[in-house]
N, C-alpha and C positions, 0 to 999 in steps of 0.2 A: 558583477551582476547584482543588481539590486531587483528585491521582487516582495511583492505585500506577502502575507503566510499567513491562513487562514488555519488554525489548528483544526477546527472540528471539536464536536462535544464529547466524541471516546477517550481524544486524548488529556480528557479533565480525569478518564474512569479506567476501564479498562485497556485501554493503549497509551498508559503514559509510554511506556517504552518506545512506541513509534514514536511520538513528538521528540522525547529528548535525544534520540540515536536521529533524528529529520533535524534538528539545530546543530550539534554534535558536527556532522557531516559536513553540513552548508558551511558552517564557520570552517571548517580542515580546508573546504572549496573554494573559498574565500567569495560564498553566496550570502551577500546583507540581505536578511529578512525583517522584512517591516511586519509583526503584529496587526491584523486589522483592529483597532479599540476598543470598537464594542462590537466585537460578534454574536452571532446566533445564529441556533441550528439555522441547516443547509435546508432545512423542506427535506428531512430523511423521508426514506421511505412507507414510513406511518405515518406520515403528513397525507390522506388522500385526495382532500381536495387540490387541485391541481395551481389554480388562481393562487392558494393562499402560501404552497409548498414553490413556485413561480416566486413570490411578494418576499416570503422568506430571504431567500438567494439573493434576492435583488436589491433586499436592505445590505446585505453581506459586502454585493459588490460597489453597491454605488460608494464605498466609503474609501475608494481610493482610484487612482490612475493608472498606476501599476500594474502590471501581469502580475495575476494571484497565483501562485503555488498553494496545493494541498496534499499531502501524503497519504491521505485517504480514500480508496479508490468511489467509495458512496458518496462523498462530499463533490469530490469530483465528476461524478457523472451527474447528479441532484446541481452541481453550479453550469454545468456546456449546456444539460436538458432546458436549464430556464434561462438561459443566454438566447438559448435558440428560440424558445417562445417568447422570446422579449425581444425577437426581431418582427415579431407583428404589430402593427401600431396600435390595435385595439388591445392587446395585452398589456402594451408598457404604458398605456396611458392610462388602462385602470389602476396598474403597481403603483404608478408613480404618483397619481394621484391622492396615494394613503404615506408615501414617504416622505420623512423632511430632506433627506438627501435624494434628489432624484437621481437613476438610474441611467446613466447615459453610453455603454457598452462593456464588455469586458473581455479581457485573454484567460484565460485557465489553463494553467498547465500543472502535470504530476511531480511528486518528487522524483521518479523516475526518470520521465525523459530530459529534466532540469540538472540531474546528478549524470546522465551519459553523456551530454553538452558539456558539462565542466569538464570532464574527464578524456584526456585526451588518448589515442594511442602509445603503452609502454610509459605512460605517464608517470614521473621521480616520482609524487606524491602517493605511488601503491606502495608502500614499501614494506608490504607485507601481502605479495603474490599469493591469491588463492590454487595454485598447482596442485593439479591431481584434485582438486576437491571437487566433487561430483555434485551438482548442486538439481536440483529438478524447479522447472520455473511453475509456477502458478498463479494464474493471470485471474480466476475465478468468472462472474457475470460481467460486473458493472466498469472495469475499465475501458473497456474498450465497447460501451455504450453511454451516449449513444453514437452511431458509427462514426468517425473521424480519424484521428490522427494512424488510431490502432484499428487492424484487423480485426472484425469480430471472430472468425471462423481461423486465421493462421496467422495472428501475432508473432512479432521477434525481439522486438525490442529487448523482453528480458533477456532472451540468451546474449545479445548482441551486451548489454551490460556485464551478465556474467564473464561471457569472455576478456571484455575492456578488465574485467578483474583480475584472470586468466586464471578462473575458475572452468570448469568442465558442465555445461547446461546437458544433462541426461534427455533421451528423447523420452518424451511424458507426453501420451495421449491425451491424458484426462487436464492436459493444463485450463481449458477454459471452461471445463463443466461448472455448476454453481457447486458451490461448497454444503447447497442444504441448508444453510443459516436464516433466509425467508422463512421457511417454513418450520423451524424448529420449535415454536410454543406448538401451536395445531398440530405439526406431525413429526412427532418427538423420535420415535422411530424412524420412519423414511430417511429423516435430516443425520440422524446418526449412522445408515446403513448406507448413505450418499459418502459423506465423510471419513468412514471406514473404507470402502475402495479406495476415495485417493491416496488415501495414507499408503493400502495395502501397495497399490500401482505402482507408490513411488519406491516403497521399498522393493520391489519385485523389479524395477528398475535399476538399481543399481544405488539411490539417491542416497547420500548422505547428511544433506538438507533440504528442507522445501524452504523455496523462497516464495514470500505473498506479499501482496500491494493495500492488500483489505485488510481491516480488522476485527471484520465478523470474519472472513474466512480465516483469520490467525487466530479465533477464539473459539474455531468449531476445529481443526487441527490440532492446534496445540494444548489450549485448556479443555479441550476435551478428553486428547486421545487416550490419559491413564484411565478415562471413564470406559472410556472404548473395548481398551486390552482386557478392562476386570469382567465387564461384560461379555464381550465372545473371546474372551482367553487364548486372546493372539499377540504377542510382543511384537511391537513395533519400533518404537525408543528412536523415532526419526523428530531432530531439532526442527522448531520451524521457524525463522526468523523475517520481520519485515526486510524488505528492499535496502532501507537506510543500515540497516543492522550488519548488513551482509558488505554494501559498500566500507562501514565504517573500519570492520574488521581489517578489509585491505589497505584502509588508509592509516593503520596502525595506533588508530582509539583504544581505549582503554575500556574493559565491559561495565564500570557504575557508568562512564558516558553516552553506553548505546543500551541501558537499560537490560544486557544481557541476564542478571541475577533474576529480573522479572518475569523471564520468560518458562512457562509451568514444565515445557523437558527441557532442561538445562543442554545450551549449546555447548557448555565447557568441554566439554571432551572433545568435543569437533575440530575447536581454536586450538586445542592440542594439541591434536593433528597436522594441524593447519604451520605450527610453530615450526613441530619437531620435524616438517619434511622441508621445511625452510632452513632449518639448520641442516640440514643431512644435501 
């Protein structure tokens, strides 16, 4: 399977670990990823003008043929959102208009549903069965908009990966609420009293990892939640790892390759677990 890979601009900053445990992976899946050359941002979400956050994307994708994979669930809703608006003619004729590469259709797909395609049933390449590992999926806002492939309201997908791990997906209510990450300069509170339920939910669940697709929502869980416990003096000590991280573990990577040291609560204890009931 060959597919263009659009990193996105987190994985230059705060989510190096999802890009290198997203190559990491592909290579174990034996998925060639083509670099787009010269990218730039996706038309994030602070892009509000519409036209120019569209033109953004649109330079991204004209610069190849390929189905674009992204591991970023905002890149990926910011690249289908202006796919879809560049199916108007008076949209893509003003985009295209300011681009030297013009614009002329594209596929987006996630690393998620790209990594459950590869991965087949009881597939040799697990060889490191996630059993007994209790995993809670969290799917956040922007994957599954806008509407298409995923359910907005009763996603599966992740469980359906977790299982192909033969990992145990926890029933989690709150898998599709927003993580609170919009709103966290303005309402610095709300967004942390958002992200404290899930946490709390998942531990009250039974989870012994949250698995995300986002890396605003892996940086309001994870790098936040020692902020969290010291503030309302609640232990929680629940890993949270991207999608690719969780896959990589089972395909038996090693943690400098899926960026585990990076991640702010250390998963190690987990893959411990993960080890020692693999030996037993």
């Amino acid at each position: 399977m060959k597919l263009a890979y659009y990193p996105g601009c987190v994985s230059q900053s705060t989510g190096k670990e999802m890009d290198a445990s997203t190559r990491a992976v592909s290579a174990a899946l034996g998925i060639e990823l083509v670099e787009l050359p010269d990218w730039n941002c996706c038309g994030a979400t602070h892009v509000s003008h519409e036209l120019v956050a569209t033109g953004l994307a649109a330079r991204n994708m004209a610069q190849t043929d390929l189905p674009i994979m992204t591991s970023c669930s905002i890149c990926y809703s910011n690249l289908r959102a202006a796919a879809l608006r560049l199916e108007e003619p008076d949209t893509r004729e003003k985009v295209n208009a300011v681009l030297d590469k013009k614009y002329s259709g594209a596929k987006i797909r996630h690393a998620l549903d790209v990594i459950l395609e590869a991965l087949t049933e009881n597939d040799e390449r697990i060889v490191v069965p996630l059993k007994e590992l209790r995993v809670a999926p969290y799917y956040g806002c922007l994957l599954t908009r806008p509407a298409g492939l995923y359910s907005p309201e009763f996603p599966t997908i992740l469980e359906k990966l977790i299982k192909r791990l033969q990992a145990e997906p926890v029933d989690f209510r709150l898998k599709t609420v927003c993580c609170g990450g919009p709103i966290f300069m303005p309402q610095e509170k709300a967004a942390e009293d958002i992200a404290l339920k899930i946490l709390s939910e998942a531990k009250k669940a039974g989870a012994e990892v949250i698995v995300t697709v986002c890396p605003l929502c892996h940086l309001m869980l994870d790098a936040k939640q020692k902020v969290l416990e010291q503030k309302h003096g609640e232990k929680i000590g629940i890993p949270v790892l991207y999608v690719t991280q969780l896959a990589g573990i089972a395909l038996g990577l090693g943690p400098e390759e899926l960026g585990l040291f990076m991640n702010s609560v250390s998963p190690m204890a987990m893959v411990e677990r993960v080890y020692v009931r693999l030996s037993e």
